[in-house]
C-alpha positions, 0 to 999 in steps of 0.5 A: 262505545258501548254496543247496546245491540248486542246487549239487547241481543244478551236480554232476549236470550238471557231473560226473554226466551228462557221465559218461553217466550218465543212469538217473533213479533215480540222478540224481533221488536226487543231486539230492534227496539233501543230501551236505553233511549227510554231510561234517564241518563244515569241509568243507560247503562242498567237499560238492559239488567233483569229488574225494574228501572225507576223513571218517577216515584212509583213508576218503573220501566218494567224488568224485560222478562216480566213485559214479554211474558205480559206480551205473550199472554196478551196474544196481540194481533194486527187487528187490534186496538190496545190501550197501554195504561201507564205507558210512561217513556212510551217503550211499551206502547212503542212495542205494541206498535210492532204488532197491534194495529193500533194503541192508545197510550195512557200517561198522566206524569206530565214530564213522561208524556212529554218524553214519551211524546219525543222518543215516539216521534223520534222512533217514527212510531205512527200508530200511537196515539197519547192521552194525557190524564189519570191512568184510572180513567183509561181514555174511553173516547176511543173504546172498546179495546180489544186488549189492555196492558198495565204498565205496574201494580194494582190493587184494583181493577176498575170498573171504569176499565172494564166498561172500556174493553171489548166484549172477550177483550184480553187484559194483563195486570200485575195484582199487588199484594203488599210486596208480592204479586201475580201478573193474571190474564182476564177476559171479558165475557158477560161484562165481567172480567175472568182472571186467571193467574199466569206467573209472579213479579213485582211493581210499584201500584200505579197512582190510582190503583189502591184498593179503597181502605174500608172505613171502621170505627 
Protein backbone atom coordinates (compact mmCIF):
# COMPACT_ATOMS: atom_id res chain seq x y z
CA UNK A 1 0.00 0.00 0.00
CA UNK A 2 1.64 3.09 -0.81
CA UNK A 3 2.42 5.62 1.98
CA UNK A 4 1.41 8.83 0.44
CA UNK A 5 2.19 10.59 3.83
CA UNK A 6 5.44 10.17 3.58
CA UNK A 7 5.42 11.05 -0.09
CA UNK A 8 3.97 14.42 0.92
CA UNK A 9 6.46 14.64 3.65
CA UNK A 10 9.22 13.74 0.42
CA UNK A 11 7.50 16.92 -1.68
CA UNK A 12 7.79 19.45 0.97
CA UNK A 13 11.27 18.69 1.71
CA UNK A 14 12.57 18.01 -1.65
CA UNK A 15 10.77 20.74 -4.11
CA UNK A 16 9.08 22.86 -1.45
CA UNK A 17 11.65 24.08 1.28
CA UNK A 18 14.52 24.16 -0.94
CA UNK A 19 12.62 26.82 -2.91
CA UNK A 20 12.63 28.94 0.26
CA UNK A 21 9.61 28.48 1.18
CA UNK A 22 9.36 28.40 4.83
CA UNK A 23 5.57 30.08 5.99
CA UNK A 24 4.19 27.05 8.05
CA UNK A 25 0.73 27.49 7.14
CA UNK A 26 1.74 26.40 3.66
CA UNK A 27 4.14 23.84 4.53
CA UNK A 28 1.81 22.42 7.26
CA UNK A 29 -1.41 22.52 4.87
CA UNK A 30 0.93 20.33 2.13
CA UNK A 31 1.86 18.37 4.35
CA UNK A 32 -1.79 17.23 5.61
CA UNK A 33 -3.39 17.99 2.48
CA UNK A 34 -4.02 14.45 0.25
CA UNK A 35 -3.12 16.14 -3.42
CA UNK A 36 -3.62 12.39 -4.89
CA UNK A 37 -7.29 12.42 -4.11
CA UNK A 38 -7.33 15.82 -6.29
CA UNK A 39 -5.66 13.97 -9.59
CA UNK A 40 -7.37 11.30 -12.10
CA UNK A 41 -6.85 7.68 -11.38
CA UNK A 42 -4.31 6.94 -13.42
CA UNK A 43 -2.04 9.54 -12.31
CA UNK A 44 -2.32 8.89 -8.36
CA UNK A 45 1.00 7.55 -8.40
CA UNK A 46 2.55 10.81 -10.27
CA UNK A 47 0.24 13.23 -7.33
CA UNK A 48 3.65 14.18 -5.91
CA UNK A 49 6.39 14.32 -9.20
CA UNK A 50 7.89 17.94 -9.71
CA UNK A 51 5.69 18.77 -12.79
CA UNK A 52 2.43 19.90 -13.87
CA UNK A 53 -0.29 17.16 -13.67
CA UNK A 54 -2.87 17.10 -16.89
CA UNK A 55 -6.76 17.22 -15.38
CA UNK A 56 -8.28 18.55 -18.82
CA UNK A 57 -7.17 20.12 -22.12
CA UNK A 58 -5.23 23.06 -21.14
CA UNK A 59 -5.45 22.56 -17.59
CA UNK A 60 -2.99 21.30 -14.90
CA UNK A 61 -2.81 20.34 -11.47
CA UNK A 62 0.32 23.00 -10.97
CA UNK A 63 3.90 21.10 -10.33
CA UNK A 64 4.18 21.62 -6.01
CA UNK A 65 7.45 23.93 -6.18
CA UNK A 66 5.53 26.54 -8.43
CA UNK A 67 1.82 26.91 -6.09
CA UNK A 68 4.02 27.16 -2.93
CA UNK A 69 6.10 29.82 -4.08
CA UNK A 70 3.02 31.47 -5.85
CA UNK A 71 1.56 31.06 -2.09
CA UNK A 72 4.33 32.56 -0.34
CA UNK A 73 4.64 35.61 -2.40
CA UNK A 74 0.79 36.09 -1.97
CA UNK A 75 1.31 36.56 1.90
CA UNK A 76 -2.27 35.29 2.59
CA UNK A 77 -3.28 36.18 5.98
CA UNK A 78 -6.63 35.13 8.21
CA UNK A 79 -8.08 38.44 7.27
CA UNK A 80 -8.36 37.64 3.78
CA UNK A 81 -10.78 36.89 1.03
CA UNK A 82 -9.03 35.53 -1.95
CA UNK A 83 -10.38 34.60 -5.32
CA UNK A 84 -8.83 31.26 -6.62
CA UNK A 85 -9.30 31.63 -10.61
CA UNK A 86 -9.10 28.03 -12.10
CA UNK A 87 -9.34 26.14 -9.27
CA UNK A 88 -10.07 22.91 -11.01
CA UNK A 89 -10.19 19.73 -8.63
CA UNK A 90 -10.22 22.44 -5.84
CA UNK A 91 -6.32 21.37 -4.16
CA UNK A 92 -5.48 25.24 -4.50
CA UNK A 93 -8.62 26.55 -3.11
CA UNK A 94 -8.57 23.81 -0.39
CA UNK A 95 -4.88 25.12 0.76
CA UNK A 96 -6.12 28.65 0.76
CA UNK A 97 -8.59 27.61 2.99
CA UNK A 98 -5.62 26.56 5.78
CA UNK A 99 -4.74 30.21 5.98
CA UNK A 100 -7.58 32.97 4.36
CA UNK A 101 -10.54 33.70 6.00
CA UNK A 102 -12.21 32.93 3.17
CA UNK A 103 -12.22 31.78 -0.88
CA UNK A 104 -14.02 32.35 -3.64
CA UNK A 105 -13.14 29.40 -6.00
CA UNK A 106 -13.57 29.96 -10.05
CA UNK A 107 -13.99 26.83 -12.17
CA UNK A 108 -15.74 27.02 -15.54
CA UNK A 109 -15.19 22.94 -16.71
CA UNK A 110 -18.31 21.52 -15.61
CA UNK A 111 -16.78 17.98 -14.55
CA UNK A 112 -13.78 19.88 -12.36
CA UNK A 113 -16.36 21.77 -10.48
CA UNK A 114 -18.09 18.93 -9.91
CA UNK A 115 -15.08 16.97 -8.67
CA UNK A 116 -13.94 20.07 -6.86
CA UNK A 117 -17.23 20.22 -5.32
CA UNK A 118 -16.91 16.48 -3.99
CA UNK A 119 -13.24 16.55 -2.83
CA UNK A 120 -14.25 20.18 -0.68
CA UNK A 121 -17.14 18.65 1.06
CA UNK A 122 -15.37 15.31 1.57
CA UNK A 123 -12.42 17.27 3.15
CA UNK A 124 -14.89 19.34 5.28
CA UNK A 125 -13.53 22.39 3.75
CA UNK A 126 -16.28 25.18 5.19
CA UNK A 127 -14.55 28.17 4.05
CA UNK A 128 -15.07 27.68 -0.05
CA UNK A 129 -17.46 28.96 -1.77
CA UNK A 130 -17.54 27.79 -5.80
CA UNK A 131 -18.67 29.56 -8.64
CA UNK A 132 -19.08 27.96 -11.86
CA UNK A 133 -18.54 30.48 -14.88
CA UNK A 134 -15.92 31.77 -17.31
CA UNK A 135 -12.74 32.14 -15.52
CA UNK A 136 -12.29 35.66 -17.32
CA UNK A 137 -15.18 36.85 -15.48
CA UNK A 138 -14.01 36.32 -11.80
CA UNK A 139 -17.12 35.93 -9.67
CA UNK A 140 -17.69 40.04 -8.84
CA UNK A 141 -20.87 39.50 -6.66
CA UNK A 142 -18.38 38.75 -4.08
CA UNK A 143 -15.78 41.72 -4.51
CA UNK A 144 -13.31 43.28 -3.55
CA UNK A 145 -10.64 40.64 -2.99
CA UNK A 146 -7.76 41.14 -0.97
CA UNK A 147 -5.85 38.57 -3.05
CA UNK A 148 -5.85 36.62 -6.20
CA UNK A 149 -4.40 33.40 -7.48
CA UNK A 150 -4.42 31.97 -10.93
CA UNK A 151 -4.44 28.33 -11.43
CA UNK A 152 -2.28 28.48 -15.04
CA UNK A 153 -1.09 30.58 -17.77
CA UNK A 154 -2.11 34.01 -19.16
CA UNK A 155 -1.21 36.11 -21.80
CA UNK A 156 -3.48 38.89 -20.43
CA UNK A 157 -4.29 40.16 -17.35
CA UNK A 158 -8.07 41.37 -17.52
CA UNK A 159 -9.56 44.28 -16.59
CA UNK A 160 -12.21 42.61 -15.46
CA UNK A 161 -10.03 41.25 -12.76
CA UNK A 162 -8.64 44.37 -11.78
CA UNK A 163 -11.64 46.16 -11.31
CA UNK A 164 -12.63 42.96 -8.68
CA UNK A 165 -9.25 43.39 -6.43
CA UNK A 166 -8.84 45.70 -3.61
CA UNK A 167 -7.38 48.67 -3.57
CA UNK A 168 -3.23 47.44 -2.43
CA UNK A 169 -4.74 43.75 -3.08
CA UNK A 170 -1.96 41.27 -4.05
CA UNK A 171 -2.36 38.83 -7.04
CA UNK A 172 0.04 36.17 -8.38
CA UNK A 173 0.11 34.95 -12.24
CA UNK A 174 1.91 33.03 -14.57
CA UNK A 175 2.55 35.44 -17.65
CA UNK A 176 3.25 33.12 -20.90
CA UNK A 177 5.07 33.85 -23.26
CA UNK A 178 4.73 31.29 -25.86
CA UNK A 179 6.76 28.27 -24.07
CA UNK A 180 8.25 30.09 -21.12
CA UNK A 181 7.02 32.00 -18.62
CA UNK A 182 7.60 34.54 -15.37
CA UNK A 183 5.21 33.94 -12.19
CA UNK A 184 5.06 37.95 -11.38
CA UNK A 185 3.57 39.45 -8.07
CA UNK A 186 1.21 42.68 -8.85
CA UNK A 187 -0.24 45.02 -6.48
CA UNK A 188 -3.26 47.38 -6.92
CA UNK A 189 -2.41 50.97 -6.12
CA UNK A 190 -4.45 53.89 -8.39
CA UNK A 191 -6.51 51.32 -9.74
CA UNK A 192 -3.84 49.97 -11.70
CA UNK A 193 -1.81 46.76 -10.91
CA UNK A 194 2.19 47.08 -10.53
CA UNK A 195 3.83 43.65 -11.61
CA UNK A 196 6.98 42.71 -10.40
CA UNK A 197 8.56 39.67 -11.69
CA UNK A 198 9.56 36.83 -8.67
CA UNK A 199 10.58 33.62 -10.74
CA UNK A 200 10.11 31.49 -13.76
CA UNK A 201 7.75 28.29 -14.55
CA UNK A 202 5.28 27.08 -17.27
CA UNK A 203 1.59 26.41 -17.98
CA UNK A 204 -1.21 25.77 -20.13
CA UNK A 205 -2.88 29.65 -20.73
CA UNK A 206 -6.25 29.15 -18.94
CA UNK A 207 -9.32 29.59 -21.55
CA UNK A 208 -9.74 32.92 -21.94
CA UNK A 209 -6.79 34.37 -21.15
CA UNK A 210 -5.09 34.90 -24.75
CA UNK A 211 -3.79 37.85 -25.49
CA UNK A 212 -6.09 39.37 -28.36
CA UNK A 213 -4.40 39.02 -31.74
CA UNK A 214 -4.08 42.49 -33.47
CA UNK A 215 -6.06 42.60 -36.89
CA UNK A 216 -3.93 43.28 -39.95
CA UNK A 217 -4.40 43.33 -43.70
Amino acid sequence: MTDFAARRRMMVDTQVRPSDVTKFPIIDAMLRLPREDFVPSDLVEAAYVGENLALAPDRVLLEPRTLAKMLDALIVTDNDLVLDIGCATGYSSALLADMAQAVIAVEEDENLATEARSLLSKLDVATVVLTQGALRDGAPDHAPYDAMLLQGGVEEFPQTLTDQLREDGRVTCLFMEGALGVVRLGIKQGGHIAWRDIFNASAPVLPGFNKKKAFSL
